[in-house]
C-alpha positions as CSV (number, residue, x, y, z in Angstrom):
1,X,-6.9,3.0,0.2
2,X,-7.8,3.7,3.8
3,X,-8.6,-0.3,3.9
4,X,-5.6,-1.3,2.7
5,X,-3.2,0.9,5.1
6,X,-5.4,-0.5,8.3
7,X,-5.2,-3.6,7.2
8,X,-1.5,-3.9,6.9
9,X,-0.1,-2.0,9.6
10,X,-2.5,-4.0,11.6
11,X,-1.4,-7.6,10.2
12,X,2.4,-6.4,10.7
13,X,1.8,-5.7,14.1
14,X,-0.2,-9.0,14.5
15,X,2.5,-11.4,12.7
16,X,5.2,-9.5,14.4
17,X,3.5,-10.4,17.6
18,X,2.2,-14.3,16.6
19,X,5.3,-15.2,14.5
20,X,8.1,-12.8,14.9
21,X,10.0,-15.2,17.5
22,X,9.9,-18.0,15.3
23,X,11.6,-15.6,12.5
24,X,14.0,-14.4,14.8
25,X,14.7,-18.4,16.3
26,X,15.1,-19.1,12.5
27,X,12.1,-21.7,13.2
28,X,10.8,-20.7,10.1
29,X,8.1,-23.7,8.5
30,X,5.4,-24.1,6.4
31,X,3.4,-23.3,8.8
32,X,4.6,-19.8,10.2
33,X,5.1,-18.9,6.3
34,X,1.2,-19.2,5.6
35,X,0.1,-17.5,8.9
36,X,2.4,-14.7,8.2
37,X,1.1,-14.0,4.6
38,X,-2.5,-14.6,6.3
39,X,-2.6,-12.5,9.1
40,X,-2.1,-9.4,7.3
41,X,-4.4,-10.2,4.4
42,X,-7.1,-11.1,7.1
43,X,-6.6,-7.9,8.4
44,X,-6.9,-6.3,5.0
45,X,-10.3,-8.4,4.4
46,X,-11.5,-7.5,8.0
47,X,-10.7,-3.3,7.1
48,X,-11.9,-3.3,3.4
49,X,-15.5,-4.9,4.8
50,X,-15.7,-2.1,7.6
51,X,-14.9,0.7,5.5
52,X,-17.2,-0.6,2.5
53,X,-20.0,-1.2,4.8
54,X,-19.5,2.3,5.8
55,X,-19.5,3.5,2.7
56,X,-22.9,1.8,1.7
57,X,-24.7,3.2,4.8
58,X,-23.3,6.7,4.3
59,X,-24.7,6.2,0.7
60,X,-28.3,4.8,2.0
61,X,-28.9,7.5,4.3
62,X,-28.2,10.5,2.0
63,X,-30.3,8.5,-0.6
64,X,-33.2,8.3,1.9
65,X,-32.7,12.0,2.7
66,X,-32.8,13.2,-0.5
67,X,-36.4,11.5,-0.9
């Protein structure tokens, strides 16, 4: 959950700053469609990965304490 809040407040912010002129211009293509559906679900990817990697450290070293 904490992955997928990052990740889109993060690729709002990002498409609002990469393609938000070309939405407001109405200069609206193929092009700036795809990038603003991408950026946020790259952002998404880039967030879920850090907090899953996390996740699996936290759960190797209380494994290896435990032993």
């Amino acid at each position: 959950m904490r992955a997928a809040k990052l990740g889109l407040v993060v690729g709002v912010l990002q498409t609002l700053l990469n393609q938000g002129d070309r939405w407001v211009h109405h200069e609206v293509d193929a092009a700036v469609v795809t990038k603003t559906i991408l950026c946020p679900l790259l952002s998404f990817a880039v967030a879920f990965i850090s907090v899953a990697t996390t996740q699996v450290e936290n759960l190797r070293r209380s494994s290896d304490s435990l032993s």
